[in-house]
N, C-alpha and C positions, 0 to 999 in steps of 0.2 A: 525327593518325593515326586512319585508322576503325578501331572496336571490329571484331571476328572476326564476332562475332554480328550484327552488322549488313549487313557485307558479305556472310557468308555466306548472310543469310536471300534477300536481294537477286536472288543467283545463282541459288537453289534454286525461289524463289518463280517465276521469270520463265521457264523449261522448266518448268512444274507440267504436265502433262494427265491426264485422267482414267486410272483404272487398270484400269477396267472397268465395267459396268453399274452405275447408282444403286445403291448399298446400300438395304434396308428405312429407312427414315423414320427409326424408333425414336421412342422422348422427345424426342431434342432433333432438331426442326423445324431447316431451313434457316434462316430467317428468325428462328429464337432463335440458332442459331448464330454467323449473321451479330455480333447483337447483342455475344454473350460475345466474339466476334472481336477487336469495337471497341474493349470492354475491353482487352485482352488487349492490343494496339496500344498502345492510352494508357498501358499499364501499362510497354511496354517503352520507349517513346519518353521518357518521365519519366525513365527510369535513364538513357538517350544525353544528354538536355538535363541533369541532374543533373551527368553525367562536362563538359560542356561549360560549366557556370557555374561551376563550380570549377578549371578549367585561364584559368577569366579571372578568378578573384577574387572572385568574387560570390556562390559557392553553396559551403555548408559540412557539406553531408553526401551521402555516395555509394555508402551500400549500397541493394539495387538488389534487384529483383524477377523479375529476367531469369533464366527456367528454372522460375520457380513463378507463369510466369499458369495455368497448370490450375486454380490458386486460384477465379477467377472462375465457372467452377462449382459450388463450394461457395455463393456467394453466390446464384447463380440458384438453389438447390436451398430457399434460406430464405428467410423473408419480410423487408423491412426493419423489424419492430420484434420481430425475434428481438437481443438484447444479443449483443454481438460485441467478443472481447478477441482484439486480431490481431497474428499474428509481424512482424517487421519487412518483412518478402517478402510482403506482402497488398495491392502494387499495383493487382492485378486483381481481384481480390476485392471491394475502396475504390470503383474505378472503378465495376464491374455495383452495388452497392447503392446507390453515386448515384442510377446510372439509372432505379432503380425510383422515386424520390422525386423528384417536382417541384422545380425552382427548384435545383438543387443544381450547382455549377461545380466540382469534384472536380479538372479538370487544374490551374485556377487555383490552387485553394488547398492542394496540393501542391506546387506549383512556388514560393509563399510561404513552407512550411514550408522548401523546399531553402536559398533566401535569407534566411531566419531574420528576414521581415519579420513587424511588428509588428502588420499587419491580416489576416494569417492567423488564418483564424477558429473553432480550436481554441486551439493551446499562446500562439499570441500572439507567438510571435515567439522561447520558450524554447526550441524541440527540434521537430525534424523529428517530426512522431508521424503516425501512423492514426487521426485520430480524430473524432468529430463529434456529436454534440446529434442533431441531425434523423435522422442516422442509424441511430441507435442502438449506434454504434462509438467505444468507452470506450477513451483514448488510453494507448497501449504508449508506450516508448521500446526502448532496446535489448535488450530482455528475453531475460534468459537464465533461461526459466521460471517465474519470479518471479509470475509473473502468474494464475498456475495455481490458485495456491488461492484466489483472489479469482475465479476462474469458477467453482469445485467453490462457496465460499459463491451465487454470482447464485443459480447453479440452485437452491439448498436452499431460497434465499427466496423462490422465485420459486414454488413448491409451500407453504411452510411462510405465507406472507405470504397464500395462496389459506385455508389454511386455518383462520387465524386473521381470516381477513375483512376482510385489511387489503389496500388498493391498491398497488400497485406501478409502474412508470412503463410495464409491459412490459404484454402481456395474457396471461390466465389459462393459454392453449396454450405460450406461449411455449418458444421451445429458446436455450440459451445455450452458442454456438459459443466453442471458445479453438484457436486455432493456434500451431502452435511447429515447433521445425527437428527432425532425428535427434539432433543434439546434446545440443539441450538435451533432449529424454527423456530421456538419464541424469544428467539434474542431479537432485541428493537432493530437489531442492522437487517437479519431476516426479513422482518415484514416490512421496513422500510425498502430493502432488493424488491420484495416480490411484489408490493404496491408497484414501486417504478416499470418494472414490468408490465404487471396487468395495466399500468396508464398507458406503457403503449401503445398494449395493443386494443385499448380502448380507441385508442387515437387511430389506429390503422397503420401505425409505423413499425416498419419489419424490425421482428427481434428472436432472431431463431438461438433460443435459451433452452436448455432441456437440464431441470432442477431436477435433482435426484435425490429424496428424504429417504436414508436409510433408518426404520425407524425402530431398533428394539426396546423401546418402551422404559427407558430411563438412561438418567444423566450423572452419571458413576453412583450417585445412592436416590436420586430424586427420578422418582417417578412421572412420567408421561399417562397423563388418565385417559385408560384406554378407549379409541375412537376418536381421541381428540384431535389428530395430526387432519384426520377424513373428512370432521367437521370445520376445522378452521382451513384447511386449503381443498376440500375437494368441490366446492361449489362458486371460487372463485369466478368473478366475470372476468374475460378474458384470459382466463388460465386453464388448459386442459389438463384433464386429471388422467393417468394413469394407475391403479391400483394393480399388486402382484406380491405374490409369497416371497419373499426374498430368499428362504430356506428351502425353496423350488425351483429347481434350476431352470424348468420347461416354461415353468409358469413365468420366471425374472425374465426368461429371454423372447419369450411371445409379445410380454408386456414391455420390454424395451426397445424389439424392433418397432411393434406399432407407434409407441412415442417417437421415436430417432425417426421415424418416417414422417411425421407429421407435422415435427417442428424443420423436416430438412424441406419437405415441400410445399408449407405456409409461411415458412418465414414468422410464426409465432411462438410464446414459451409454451410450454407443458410443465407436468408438475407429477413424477412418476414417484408415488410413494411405494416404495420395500420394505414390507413386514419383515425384521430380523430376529436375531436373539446375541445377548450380547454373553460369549463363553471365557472362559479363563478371568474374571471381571476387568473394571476400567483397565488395570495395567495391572504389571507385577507386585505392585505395594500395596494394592487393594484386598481387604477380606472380605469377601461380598459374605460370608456366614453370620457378620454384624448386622446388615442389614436385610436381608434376604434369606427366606425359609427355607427349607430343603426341598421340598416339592418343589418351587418356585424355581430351583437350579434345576431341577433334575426334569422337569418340563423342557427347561429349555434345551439338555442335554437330548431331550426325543428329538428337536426341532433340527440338531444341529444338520447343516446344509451340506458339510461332508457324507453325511450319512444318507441323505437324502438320495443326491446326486449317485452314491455309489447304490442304492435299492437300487433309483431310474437303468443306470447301465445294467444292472441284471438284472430285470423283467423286461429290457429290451436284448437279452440276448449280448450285449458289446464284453460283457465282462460277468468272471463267475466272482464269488467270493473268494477264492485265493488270490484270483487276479488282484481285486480290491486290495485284501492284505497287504500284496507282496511291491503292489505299486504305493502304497503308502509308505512302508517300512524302504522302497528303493528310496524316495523322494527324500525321508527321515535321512539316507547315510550317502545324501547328494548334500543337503543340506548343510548338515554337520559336517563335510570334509572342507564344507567353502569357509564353513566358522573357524576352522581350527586354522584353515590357511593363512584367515585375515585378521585372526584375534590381537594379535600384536603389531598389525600394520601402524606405519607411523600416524601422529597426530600432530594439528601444528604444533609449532614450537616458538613462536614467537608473536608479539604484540602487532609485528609489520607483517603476518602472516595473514590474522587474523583477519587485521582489517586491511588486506588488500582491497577488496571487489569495492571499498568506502572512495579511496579513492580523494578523500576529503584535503579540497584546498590542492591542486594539482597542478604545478605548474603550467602544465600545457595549456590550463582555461584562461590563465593571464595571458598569454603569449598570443593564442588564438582572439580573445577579444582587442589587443592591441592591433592584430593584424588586420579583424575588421572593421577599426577605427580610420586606419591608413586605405586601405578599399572604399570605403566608402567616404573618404575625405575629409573626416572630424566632422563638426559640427558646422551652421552654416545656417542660411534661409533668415527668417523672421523669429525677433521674439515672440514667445508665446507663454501662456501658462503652464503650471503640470498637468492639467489635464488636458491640455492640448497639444501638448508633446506626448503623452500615451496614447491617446488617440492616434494622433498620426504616426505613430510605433505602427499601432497593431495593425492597422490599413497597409502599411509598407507591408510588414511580416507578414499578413495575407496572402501579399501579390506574391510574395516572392515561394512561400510555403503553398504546394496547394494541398495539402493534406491537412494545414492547421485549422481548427475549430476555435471558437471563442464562445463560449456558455455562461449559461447563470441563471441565475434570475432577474428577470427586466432588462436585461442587457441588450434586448432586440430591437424587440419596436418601441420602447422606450428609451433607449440608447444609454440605461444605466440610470442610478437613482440621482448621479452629480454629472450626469450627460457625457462623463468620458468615453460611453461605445457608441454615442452618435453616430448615425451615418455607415456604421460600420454593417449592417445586414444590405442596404442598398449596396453599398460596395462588392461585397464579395455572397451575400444571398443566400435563403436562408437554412441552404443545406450545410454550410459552416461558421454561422451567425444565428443562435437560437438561443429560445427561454428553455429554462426546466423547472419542474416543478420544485417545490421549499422544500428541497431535499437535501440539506448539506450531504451528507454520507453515498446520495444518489448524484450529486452534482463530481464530487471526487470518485466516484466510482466509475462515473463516465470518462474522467481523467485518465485512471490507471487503467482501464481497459482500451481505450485510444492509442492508446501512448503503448501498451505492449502490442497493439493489431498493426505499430508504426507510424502511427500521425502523432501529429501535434498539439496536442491539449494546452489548452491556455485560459481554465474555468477561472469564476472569481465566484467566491465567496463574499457575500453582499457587504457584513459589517466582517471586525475580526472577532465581536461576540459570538457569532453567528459559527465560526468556527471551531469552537471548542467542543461541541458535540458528534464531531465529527471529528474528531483531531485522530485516532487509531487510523482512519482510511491512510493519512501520510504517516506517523508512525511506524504502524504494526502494519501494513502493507505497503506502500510506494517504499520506504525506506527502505525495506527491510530485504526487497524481492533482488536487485544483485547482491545483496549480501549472504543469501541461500539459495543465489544458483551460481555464484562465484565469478557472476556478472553476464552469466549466461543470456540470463535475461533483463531485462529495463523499462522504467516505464516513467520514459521523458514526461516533463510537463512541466509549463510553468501558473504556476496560481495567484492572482490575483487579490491580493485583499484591501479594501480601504480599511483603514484602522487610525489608531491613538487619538487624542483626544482636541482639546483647545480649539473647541466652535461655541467658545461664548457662551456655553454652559446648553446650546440646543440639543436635544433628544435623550439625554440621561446616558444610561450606562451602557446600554446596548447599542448604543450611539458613537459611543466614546473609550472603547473598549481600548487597555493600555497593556495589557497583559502578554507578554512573548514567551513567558518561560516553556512553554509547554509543545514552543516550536526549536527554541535557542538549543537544547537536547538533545532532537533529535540527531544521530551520526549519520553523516555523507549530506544532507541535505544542503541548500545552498540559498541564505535568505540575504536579499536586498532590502536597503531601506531609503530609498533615494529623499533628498530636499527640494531641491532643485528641480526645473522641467529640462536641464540639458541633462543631467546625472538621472534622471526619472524616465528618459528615453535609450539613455544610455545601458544604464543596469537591465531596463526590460530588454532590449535588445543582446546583451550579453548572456543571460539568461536563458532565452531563447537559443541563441546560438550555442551554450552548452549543452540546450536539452536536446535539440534536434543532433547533435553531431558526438554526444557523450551519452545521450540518454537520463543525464543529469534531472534530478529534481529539485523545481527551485520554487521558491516563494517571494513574490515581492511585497513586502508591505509599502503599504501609498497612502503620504499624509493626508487625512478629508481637508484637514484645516487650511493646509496650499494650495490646493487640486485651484483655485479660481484667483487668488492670491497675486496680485500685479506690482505692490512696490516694498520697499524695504525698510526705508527709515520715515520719510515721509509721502505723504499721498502724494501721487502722480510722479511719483520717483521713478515708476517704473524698474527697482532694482529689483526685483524678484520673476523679471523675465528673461528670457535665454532662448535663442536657437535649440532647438532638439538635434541632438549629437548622431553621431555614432554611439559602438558598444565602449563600454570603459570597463576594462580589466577585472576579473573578479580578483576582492579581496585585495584591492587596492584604495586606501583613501584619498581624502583631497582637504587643499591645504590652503587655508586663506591667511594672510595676513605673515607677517616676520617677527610681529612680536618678541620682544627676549625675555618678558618678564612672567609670562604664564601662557599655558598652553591648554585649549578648552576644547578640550572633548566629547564632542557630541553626535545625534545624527537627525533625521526627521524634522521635526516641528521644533526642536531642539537645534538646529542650526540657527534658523531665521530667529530667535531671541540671542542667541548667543553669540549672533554676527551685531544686535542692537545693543546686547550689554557693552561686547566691545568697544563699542565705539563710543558709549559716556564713560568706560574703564579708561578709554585713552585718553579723554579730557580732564581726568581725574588723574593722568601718569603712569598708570599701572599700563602698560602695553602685552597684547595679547597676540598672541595665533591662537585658528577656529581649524580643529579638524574634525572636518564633517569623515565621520566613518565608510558609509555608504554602503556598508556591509556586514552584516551579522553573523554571517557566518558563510566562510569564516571567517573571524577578526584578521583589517589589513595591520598584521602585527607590527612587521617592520617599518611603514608609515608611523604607525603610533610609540613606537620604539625610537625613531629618529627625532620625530619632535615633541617627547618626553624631553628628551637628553636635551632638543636643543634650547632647552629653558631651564631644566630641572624643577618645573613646579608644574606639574597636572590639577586639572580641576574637571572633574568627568559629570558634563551635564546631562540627567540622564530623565528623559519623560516616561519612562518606564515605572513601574514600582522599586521600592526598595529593595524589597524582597522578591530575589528570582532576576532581578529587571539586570540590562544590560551593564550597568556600573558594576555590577560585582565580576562582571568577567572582565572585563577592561582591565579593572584594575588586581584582578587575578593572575589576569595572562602578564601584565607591567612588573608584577612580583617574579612568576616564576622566568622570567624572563632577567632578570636581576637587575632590573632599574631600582636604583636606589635615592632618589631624589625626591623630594616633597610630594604627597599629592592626599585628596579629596574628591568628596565627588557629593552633588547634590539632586537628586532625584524627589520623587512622585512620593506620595505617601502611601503606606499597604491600605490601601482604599477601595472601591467601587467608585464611580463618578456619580455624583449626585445632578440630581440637576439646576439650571438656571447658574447665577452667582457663586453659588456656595460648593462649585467645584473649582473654582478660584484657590480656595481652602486646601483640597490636596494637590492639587499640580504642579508640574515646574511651572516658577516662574521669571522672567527677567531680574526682578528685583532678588529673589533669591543667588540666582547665577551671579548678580553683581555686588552683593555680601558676602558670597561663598569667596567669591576671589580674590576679593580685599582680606580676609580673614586669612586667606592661604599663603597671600605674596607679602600681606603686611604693607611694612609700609616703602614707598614708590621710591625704586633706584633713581 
């Protein structure tokens, strides 16, 4: 059955004649028009071949670009090493920034993503994306805004990295283009991007951002109330407005020079809104006749931007109506001979295929953090606290990075809410030591956009409540970005959270936040959970050293309740201080005690009780080893595989919840691993933390740890 849009350009294109005397020239030349035309062709002809390898089996994704080629001059308006984060609708857009780059096959290796072949030479065969290396187009998938603040961070670093005199992969002018639908403008990550934006440039801090709202006026069946895109962003303070017909090509590309010039020679964002029309609906599985009238299509069928663009070329003369015809119908059986060539191209084939670009747990990161354990001589100096060995982490990693950044909120002239970034803005000053606004989504967006421009992000996230609203930034973007460009691209970072709980019941839930699952999941990621101040300088330093040298993403959680924390068993024992180390091996744990009668598995706030339960357990005869994990992911398995075995009896202390919390994997991974010896484990209860005393009530506690264990080993060899 032909698409509407295809037949109807057909009909419309083939009676075209002029409508009167050549228009003025303008910017855009005949003979550039031509060009964005070509585009514009390829762009639709990919969504016709897309709807046609998927009604035979072969092609697996079918939203489509049809009604948003005006796109493609936006692309002409930029140069190809301006960084480009693109809405799923940036067929034409994809197409013209090939064109400017040598050696580039753009219909091919679209037409690989649609078949989800494996020599598609971005995602690899994972997901249909926009994306490319040579072209400087960082791969989206189906972004519902998401993506926004990882372009609001490009542009900061792409100024902040000029300034600090570090290199970036972009040049110095550079503008950093993000496209998105009407819809997603009102997604909260949206106006959350575009606030952070407009603060900066409220503030005077260069941010050459050029937003691009492609807008046809609904979000696959949900309407956009028309005018509303103009009202909610065209009167912004500090955000320049561009307005343009997006289904006019003279008019998209007038209107796109002038923005691309303005954000390249202010160094501020713009906000270039494109009236579209969205043709063929959301994707192939969509019946837009359920929701939408026949006039309503058949309006937008006038608007369509093919047809537009081929009037422009014959009332100027570049092209008659056959021409029109006979270059669409060539483009139509270019298209279709690349489909038929790659319809059956291979797909991965295996699970170690897959998740190559993961990478998760890789030998190399133990080996290289060993290496600069012995460089830099282990540990050494004065005891201190945890937070006094992160501290003097991040000042060392300062000197030594000078591209790294350390952000957040209060982190500056406040030195943090528990004074761990003391001193640290005097040190290294405040163009790599700053606050940012209460923006979780805006503070990780600075992260991934840092970290792809090639510096070193090192944000923290104030509590780890505080991060659960912002959790998709590492998810659905930091995670996800080598694994849909096949490691092409990366975006180092290390993030910072103070988190769990056990301060005595002060600040309540938001305070004392115990919650991990929704980090523990994520694939490739890499989370520390240090005890100690030599393992809590150790792991942030390993960390770093992955992400700077792997591009690794990593998160450390940091117990609040040790951060000040001086002795162990009794006051002025001073056992709970340590030299700040070196780096210590990811996914390697550590092992106190020889115990032979039970083995306690813990990490965090969870050591320091289950290093005190042991020690009235071994008054009592039951003798214990304490292994502190030190890493959550990924679990140091064979550590906890060795001194499983070398007791036969686990007892997995876990200040996590029940539910989701770290115990269930311990002792998931101890199963399918085939330990077959005793074990328990005693955690958190599926709770919120209350405040004062009566969070007593759900947390681990010692005395729980030291009935779990009796109950487990019985009675004392």
């Amino acid at each position: 059955m032909a698409e509407p849009a295809d037949a109807h350009f057909l009909e419309a294109a083939a009676s075209l004649t002029p409508s009167g005397p050549p228009p003025p020239p303008g910017p855009l030349t005949g003979e550039r028009c031509l060009e964005l035309f070509d585009a514009q062709l390829g762009s639709r002809h990919l969504d016709l071949a897309a709807r046609r390898l998927r009604s035979r089996g072969r092609g697996f994704y079918t939203i489509g670009s049809s009604g948003h080629e005006g796109n493609a001059a936006v692309a002409a308006a930029l140069r190809p090493d301006d960084p480009a984060l693109l809405h799923y609708r940036s067929g034409a857009f994809f197409l013209e920034r090939a064109r400017q780059v040598p050696g580039q096959t753009p219909l091919r290796d679209v037409l690989l993503g649609l078949v989800a072949a494996a020599e598609e030479p971005c995602a690899g065969g994972r997901h249909k994306v926009f994306g490319s290396r040579p072209l400087n187009v960082v791969p989206q998938t189906s972004t519902i805004a998401s993506h926004l603040p990882r372009a609001l961070g490009a542009a900061f670093a792409v100024e902040r990295a000029a300034r600090l005199g570090v290199g970036t992969p972009w040049p110095r002018d550079a503008v950093v283009v993000c496209s998105f639908g009407d819809a997603s403008a009102d997604h909260s990550t949206a106006a959350g991007a575009v606030n952070a934006a407009a603060n900066c440039a409220f503030q005077g801090l260069p941010l050459p951002l050029l937003l691009v709202c492609e807008d046809n006026g609904i979000g696959i069946s949900v309407r956009t109330p028309p005018g509303w895109i103009r009202a909610a962003y065209g009167s912004r303070p500090g955000l320049a407005y561009f307005p343009a017909d997006g289904c006019d090509l003279a008019d998209a590309y007038a209107a796109s020079a002038r923005a691309a010039a303005w954000v390249r020679e202010r160094r501020r964002p713009a906000f270039l809104h494109l009236r579209t029309v969205r043709l063929m609906g959301h994707a192939g599985s969509d019946v837009e006749s359920s929701y939408r009238t026949p006039a309503e299509l058949a309006a937008d069928l006038g608007r369509d931007p093919l047809l537009r663009t081929a009037r422009l070329l014959v009332d100027r003369g570049a092209a008659t109506a056959g021409d029109i015809v006979a270059r669409y119908e060539a483009k139509r059986a270019e298209v279709a001979a690349l489909a038929e060539e790659i319809a059956d191209a291979p797909r991965l084939s295996s699970a170690a295929e897959v998740m190559a670009p993961l990478r998760h747990g890789a030998p190399r990161d133990a080996v290289r953090a060993a290496g600069a354990v012995a460089r830099r001589g282990g540990a050494g100096g004065e005891p201190v606290t945890v937070a006094q060995a992160i501290n003097r982490t991040l000042g060392e990693l300062l000197d030594e990075h000078p591209g790294m950044l350390v952000f957040g909120e209060d982190v500056a002239r406040k030195g943090g809410v528990y004074g761990v970034t003391r001193g640290l803005l005097k040190r290294a000053g405040a163009a790599r030591v700053f606050d940012t606004i209460l923006d979780e989504q805006s503070i990780l967006g600075l992260a991934l956009g840092s970290g792809l421009a090639g510096m070193l992000p090192v944000p923290e996230i104030q509590y780890l409540a505080y991060l659960h609203n912002a959790a998709d930034q590492l998810r659905g973007e930091a995670a996800t970005l080598p694994f849909f460009s096949s490691g092409r691209y990366r975006n180092p970072m290390v993030v910072r959270i103070p988190g769990y709980a056990h301060q005595e019941g002060f600040g309540g839930h938001f305070h004392n936040d115990n919650a991990v699952a929704a980090l523990r999941d994520i694939p490739g990621i890499v989370i520390a959970s240090p005890s100690r101040p030599d393992d809590a300088a150790g792991t942030l330093r390993a960390c770093a050293d992955a992400a700077a040298a792997d591009g690794r993403v990593c998160v450390v959680l940091e117990p609040i309740a040790l951060y000040h924390a001086r002795d162990l068993h009794e006051d002025g024992d001073g056992g709970w201080l340590a030299p700040a180390g070196g780096a210590v091996p990811i996914g390697r744990a550590r092992t106190y005690g020889d115990g032979r009668d039970l083995t306690v598995v813990t990490f965090a706030n969870g050591l320091r009780m289950s290093l005190r339960a042991a020690r009235r357990l071994a008054a009592r005869g039951v003798r214990c080893r304490v292994l502190d994990l030190r890493w959550l992911a990924p679990l140091p398995l064979g550590d906890l595989l060795r001194e499983a075995r070398a007791t036969g009896a686990v007892l997995v202390a876990d200040e996590t919840r029940r539910t989701g919390g770290v115990s269930e994997g311990v002792l998931a991974a101890l199963a399918d691993a085939g330990y077959r010896g005793r074990a328990a484990r005693v955690a958190s209860e599926d709770s919120f933390i209350p405040l004062g005393d009566a969070a007593r009530h759900v947390l681990l506690s010692e005395k729980a740890i030291e009935d779990a264990a009796e109950d487990l080993v019985g009675s004392p060899r």
